[in-house]
N, C-alpha and C positions, 0 to 999 in steps of 0.2 A: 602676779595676777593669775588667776583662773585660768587652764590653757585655752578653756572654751569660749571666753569671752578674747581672752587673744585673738585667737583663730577667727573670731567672730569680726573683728575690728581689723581686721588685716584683709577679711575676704570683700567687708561693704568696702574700704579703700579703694580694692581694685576695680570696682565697678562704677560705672556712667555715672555723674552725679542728682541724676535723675531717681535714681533706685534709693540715695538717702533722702532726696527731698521727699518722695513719696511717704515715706516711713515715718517721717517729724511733719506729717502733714493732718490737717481734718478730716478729708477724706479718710485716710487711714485710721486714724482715732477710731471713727465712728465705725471702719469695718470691726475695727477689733471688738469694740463694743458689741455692737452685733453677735460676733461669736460668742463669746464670754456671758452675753444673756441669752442665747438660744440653748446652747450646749450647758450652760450653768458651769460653768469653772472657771479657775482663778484669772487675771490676768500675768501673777509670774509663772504659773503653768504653758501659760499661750507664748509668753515670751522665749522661754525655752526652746519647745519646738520650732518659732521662728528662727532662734540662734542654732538651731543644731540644721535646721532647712538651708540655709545658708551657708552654714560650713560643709555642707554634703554635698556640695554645688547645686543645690537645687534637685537633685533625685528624686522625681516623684514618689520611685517605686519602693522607697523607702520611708515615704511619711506615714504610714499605719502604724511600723515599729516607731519612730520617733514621736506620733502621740500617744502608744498606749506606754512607752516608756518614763513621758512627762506629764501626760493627765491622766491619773489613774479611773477618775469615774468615768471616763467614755466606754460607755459596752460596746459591744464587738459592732453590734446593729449602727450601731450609729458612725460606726467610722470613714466607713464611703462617705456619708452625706459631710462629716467634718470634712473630710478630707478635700472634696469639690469645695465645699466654700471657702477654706483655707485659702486654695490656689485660685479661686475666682475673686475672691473678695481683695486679696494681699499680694499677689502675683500674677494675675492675669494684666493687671494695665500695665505693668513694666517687663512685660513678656521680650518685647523686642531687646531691653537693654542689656537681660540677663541670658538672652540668645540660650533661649530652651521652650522645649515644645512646650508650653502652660496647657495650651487650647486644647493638645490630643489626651493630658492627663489627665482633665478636667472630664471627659467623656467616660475615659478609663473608671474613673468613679463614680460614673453616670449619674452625671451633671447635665446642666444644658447651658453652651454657652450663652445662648442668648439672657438668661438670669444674671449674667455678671457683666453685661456693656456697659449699663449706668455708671462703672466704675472708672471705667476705659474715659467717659465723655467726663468723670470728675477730676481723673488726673489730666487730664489734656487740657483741660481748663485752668487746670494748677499749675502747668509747666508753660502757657500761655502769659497767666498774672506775672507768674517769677522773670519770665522773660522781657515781660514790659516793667519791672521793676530795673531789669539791669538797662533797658533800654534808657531810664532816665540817667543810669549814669553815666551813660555816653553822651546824651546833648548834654550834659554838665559840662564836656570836653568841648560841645560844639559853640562857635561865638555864639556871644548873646545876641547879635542882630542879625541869628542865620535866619534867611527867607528860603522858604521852601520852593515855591515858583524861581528865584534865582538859582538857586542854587541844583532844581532840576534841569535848568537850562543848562549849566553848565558842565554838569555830567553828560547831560544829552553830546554836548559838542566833545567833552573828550573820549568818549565811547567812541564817537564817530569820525573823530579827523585826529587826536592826539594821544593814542594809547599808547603808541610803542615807547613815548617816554616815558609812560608810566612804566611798563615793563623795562624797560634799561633802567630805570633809575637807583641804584643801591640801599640810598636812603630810604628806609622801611618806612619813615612817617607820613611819606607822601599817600601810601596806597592803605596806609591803615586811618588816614583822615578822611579820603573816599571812601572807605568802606563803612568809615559812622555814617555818614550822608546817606551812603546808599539804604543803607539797612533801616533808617529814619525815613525816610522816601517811601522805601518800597513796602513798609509797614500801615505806615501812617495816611499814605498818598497812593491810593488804591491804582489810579490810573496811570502811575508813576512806570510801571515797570512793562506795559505794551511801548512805552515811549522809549524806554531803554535796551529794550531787545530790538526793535525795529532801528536803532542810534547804533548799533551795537551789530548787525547784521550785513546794516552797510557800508562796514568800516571799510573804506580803498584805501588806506596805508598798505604798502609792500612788507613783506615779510621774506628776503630770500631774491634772490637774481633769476636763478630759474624759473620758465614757466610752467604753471600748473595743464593737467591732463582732466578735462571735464565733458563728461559726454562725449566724448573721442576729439574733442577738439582745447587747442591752447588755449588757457586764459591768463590771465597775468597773476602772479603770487600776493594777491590781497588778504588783508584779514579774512574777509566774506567770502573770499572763493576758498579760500583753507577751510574752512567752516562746513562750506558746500561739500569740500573733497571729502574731509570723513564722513560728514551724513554720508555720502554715495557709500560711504565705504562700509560705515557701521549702524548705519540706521539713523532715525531722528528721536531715538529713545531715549532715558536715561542710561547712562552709563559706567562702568564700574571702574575702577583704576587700573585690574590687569586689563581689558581693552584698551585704555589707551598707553599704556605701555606698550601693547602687541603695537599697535599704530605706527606710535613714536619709535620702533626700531627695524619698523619694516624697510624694507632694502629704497622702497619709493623713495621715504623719506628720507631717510640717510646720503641717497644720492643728490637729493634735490636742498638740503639745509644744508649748514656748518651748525657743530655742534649748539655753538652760541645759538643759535636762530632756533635748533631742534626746544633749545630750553624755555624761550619765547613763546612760541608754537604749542608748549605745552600750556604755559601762562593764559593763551589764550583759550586751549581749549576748556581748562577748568571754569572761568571767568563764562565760556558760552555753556558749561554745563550749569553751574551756581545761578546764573542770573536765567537761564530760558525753564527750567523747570522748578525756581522760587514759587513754594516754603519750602517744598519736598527736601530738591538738594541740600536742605539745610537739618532733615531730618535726623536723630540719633546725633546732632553737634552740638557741643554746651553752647547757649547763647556766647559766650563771651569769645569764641575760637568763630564764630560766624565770619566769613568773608565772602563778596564777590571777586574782586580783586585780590588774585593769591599774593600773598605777603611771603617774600624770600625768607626763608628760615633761617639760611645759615649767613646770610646778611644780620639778623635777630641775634644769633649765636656771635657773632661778630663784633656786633655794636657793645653788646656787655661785655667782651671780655676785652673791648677799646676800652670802656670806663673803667671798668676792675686794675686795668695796668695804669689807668692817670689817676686812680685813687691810691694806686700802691707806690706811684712816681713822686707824688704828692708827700705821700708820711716818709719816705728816705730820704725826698729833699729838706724837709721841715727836720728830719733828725741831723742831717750834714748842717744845719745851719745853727744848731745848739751850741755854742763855745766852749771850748775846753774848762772850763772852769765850771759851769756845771754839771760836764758829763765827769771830772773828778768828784762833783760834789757830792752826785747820784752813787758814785763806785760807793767815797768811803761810806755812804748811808747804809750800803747794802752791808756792807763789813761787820757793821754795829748790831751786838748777839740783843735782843730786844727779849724781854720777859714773856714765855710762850702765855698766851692765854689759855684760861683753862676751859680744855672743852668738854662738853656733855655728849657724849654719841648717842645716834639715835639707836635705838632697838630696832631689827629689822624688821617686825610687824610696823611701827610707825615710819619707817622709809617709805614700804608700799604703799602705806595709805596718803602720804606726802605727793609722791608719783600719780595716784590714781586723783588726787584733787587736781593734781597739775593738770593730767588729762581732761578732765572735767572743761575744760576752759576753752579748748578746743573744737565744743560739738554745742549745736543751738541748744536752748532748754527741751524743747519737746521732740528731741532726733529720737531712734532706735540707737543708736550708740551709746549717747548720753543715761539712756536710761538703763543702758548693760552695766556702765560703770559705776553708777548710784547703787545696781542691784548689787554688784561686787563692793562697793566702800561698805554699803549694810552691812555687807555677810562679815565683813573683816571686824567693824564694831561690833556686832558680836562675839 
C-alpha cells in the first residue's frame, strides 16, 4: 500500500472517533464541495492535502506547502484565503478532538472565526443524531415493559439509601444496567437529573469509621459529607483526574480510609462529577463508554478472561472425552501422503489488491478512509 495512505489510516485510527464521523459525514461533503467550487480544483487534489494535513499532525504552518505541493492552480494570492477555509470549514468543528490550536491558525490566515461556527453547530448536531442512534441500541438491552417514572423512582432510592452495593459489587452488570437507565433518563426525562443529584447528595450511607472534619467541626463519614469535604477542599467546579488523585492521596485521607474505602470514595467521587455537571462530563467520550456509575475495569478485564479459560476448559474436556479409536483414526489420516493440489500463486500486485478489498469492508461507504483506499485500488488497476 502507499506509504501515505498508510500513514494516513493509521493516524484517523488513533484519533476520537468523532474526527471519522465528521469526514463520512454531510456536513463535511458539502464543506468539501464548497472548496473545490470556489477555488475550482479537483477533488483528489483536496484529498491529498487533507491526507498529507493529517499525517503532519495537523501543522498548520505547513499547509501553504502541502497545497501548492497538491494543487497546482492555487496562486500565491489565494492561499491564505484556502488555507482559513480549509481549517475552518474541515477542522475547526473537531478542533477539541485533534487537541490543536484550529481557532489561532485560522486568524493566522486571516480568517474570522466567526465565518466558520455554522460548522461547529452542524457537527454537533451530527454527533448528537449518532448519539441518539446508539442511544436506541441500549433500550434494545432495556426490558420491554421499562417505565420511565418507575424506574426513576428507583434510581432515585438507590442513589440515595443503596449505593455502596453498588460500589462493592464485582459483578460489572449491575452498574452498567444503571447506567443504560440513567443515560435514557437523563436524556430523554429533562427533569430526571435535579431529582438525581438532590437523590444523590443526600446519600447518609457511611463510608469509613472515622469522622469527617467540616467547618471545624465533626461530622459523620456519609456519602454527602465526603462530597462536602472535597467541595471545601477543591471547589464546586468541574474537575480533572490529576485533582482527584492529589485528593485521594492526601495524608487526610489516607489517615481517615482503608485502602478498600479510598477505592469507593473515588467511585463516588466520579459518579458526583459525571452526574452534577451532565452533558459536559460526558463531553470528548464516545457515547458507548458513557457512564454515571463507574464500572470496575479490571472486574471487566476479569470477567473475560473467566469466559476465555471455561471456553478453553471446555474444548480440552470435549478433546479428553474423544475415545481412542478415533484419535487413532485421526493419527493414521494424517499419515496418508494425499495428492497436493495444484496451486496458482497470486502475483504480488494482485495480493495487494486482495488486501486492499479486504480493507474496503472495514470502513462505511462515504468515510475519508474508504475513499483513500478506493483512490489507492484505482491507482493499482491502473
Amino acid at each position: 500500500m502507499d506509504d501515505k495512505i498508510s500513514q494516513f489510516l493509521k493516524k484517523i485510527e488513533e484519533l476520537p472517533k468523532e474526527v471519522s464521523l465528521y469526514f463520512s459525514s454531510r456536513p463535511s461533503a458539502d464543506a468539501c464541495r464548497d472548496l473545490i467550487s470556489t477555488y475550482d480544483i479537483i477533488r483528489d487534489d483536496l484529498d491529498e492535502v487533507i491526507y498529507d494535513f493529517f499525517i503532519s499532525d495537523f501543522q498548520a504552518d505547513l499547509l501553504p506547502k502541502l497545497i501548492s505541493d497538491n494543487i497546482k492552480n492555487i496562486t500565491e494570492d489565494k492561499i491564505n484565503n484556502f488555507s482559513s477555509d480549509f481549517l475552518g470549514k474541515l477542522f475547526f468543528p473537531v478542533e477539541l478532538f485533534i487537541k490543536k490550536d484550529i481557532s489561532s491558525a485560522i486568524k493566522k490566515y486571516k480568517g474570522k472565526i466567526d465565518d466558520y461556527k455554522e460548522y461547529i453547530e452542524k457537527f454537533n448536531d451530527l454527533v448528537e443524531d449518532k448519539n441518539l442512534d446508539n442511544l436506541n441500541e441500549v433500550l434494545e438491552d432495556l426490558d420491554k415493559n421499562f417505565s420511565p417514572k418507575e424506574e426513576e423512582a428507583l434510581i432515585s432510592h438507590m442513589l440515595e439509601k443503596d449505593l455502596m452495593n453498588v460500589y462493592k459489587d464485582s459483578d460489572i452488570s449491575g452498574p452498567r444496567k444503571i447506567n443504560g437507565s440513567l443515560i435514557y433518563l437523563l436524556i430523554n426525562k429533562k427533569d430526571s437529573l435535579n431529582k438525581f443529584i438532590k437523590a444523590f447528595m443526600n446519600n447518609q450511607e457511611k463510608l469509613g469509621s472515622k469522622k469527617i472534619i467540616l467547618s471545624g467541626k465533626e461530622q459523620e463519614p456519609t456519602i454527602a459529607n465526603w462530597i462536602k469535604h472535597f467541595i471545601s477542599e477543591h471547589g464546586s467546579e468541574g474537575f480533572s483526574n490529576i485533582v482527584l488523585a492529589k485528593y485521594l492521596t492526601s495524608s487526610a485521607i489516607k489517615e481517615a480510609l482503608k485502602d478498600k474505602e479510598i477505592k469507593i470514595l473515588r467511585k463516588v467521587l466520579k459518579t458526583y462529577r459525571s452526574l452534577s455537571f451532565f452533558p459536559d462530563s460526558m463531553s470528548n467520550t464516545p457515547f458507548e463508554n458513557w457512564e454515571i456509575i463507574p464500572v470496575d475495569r479490571d472486574s471487566e478485564f476479569i470477567e473475560k478472561k473467566i469466559k476465555k479459560i471455561s471456553v478453553d476448559k471446555k474444548e480440552v474436556s470435549r478433546k479428553a472425552e474423544m475415545s481412542p479409536s478415533i484419535e487413532k483414526e485421526k493419527t493414521e489420516k494424517t499419515k496418508k501422503v494425499e495428492k497436493p493440489e495444484t496451486i496458482v500463486p497470486m502475483n504480488l500486485a494482485d495480493q495487494e489488491l486482495s488486501v486492499l478489498q479486504e480493507m474496503l469492508k472495514k470502513y462505511p461507504n462515504k468515510s475519508l478512509e474508504r475513499k483513500a483506499i478506493e483512490s489507492e485500488i484505482k491507482k493499482r488497476k491502473k
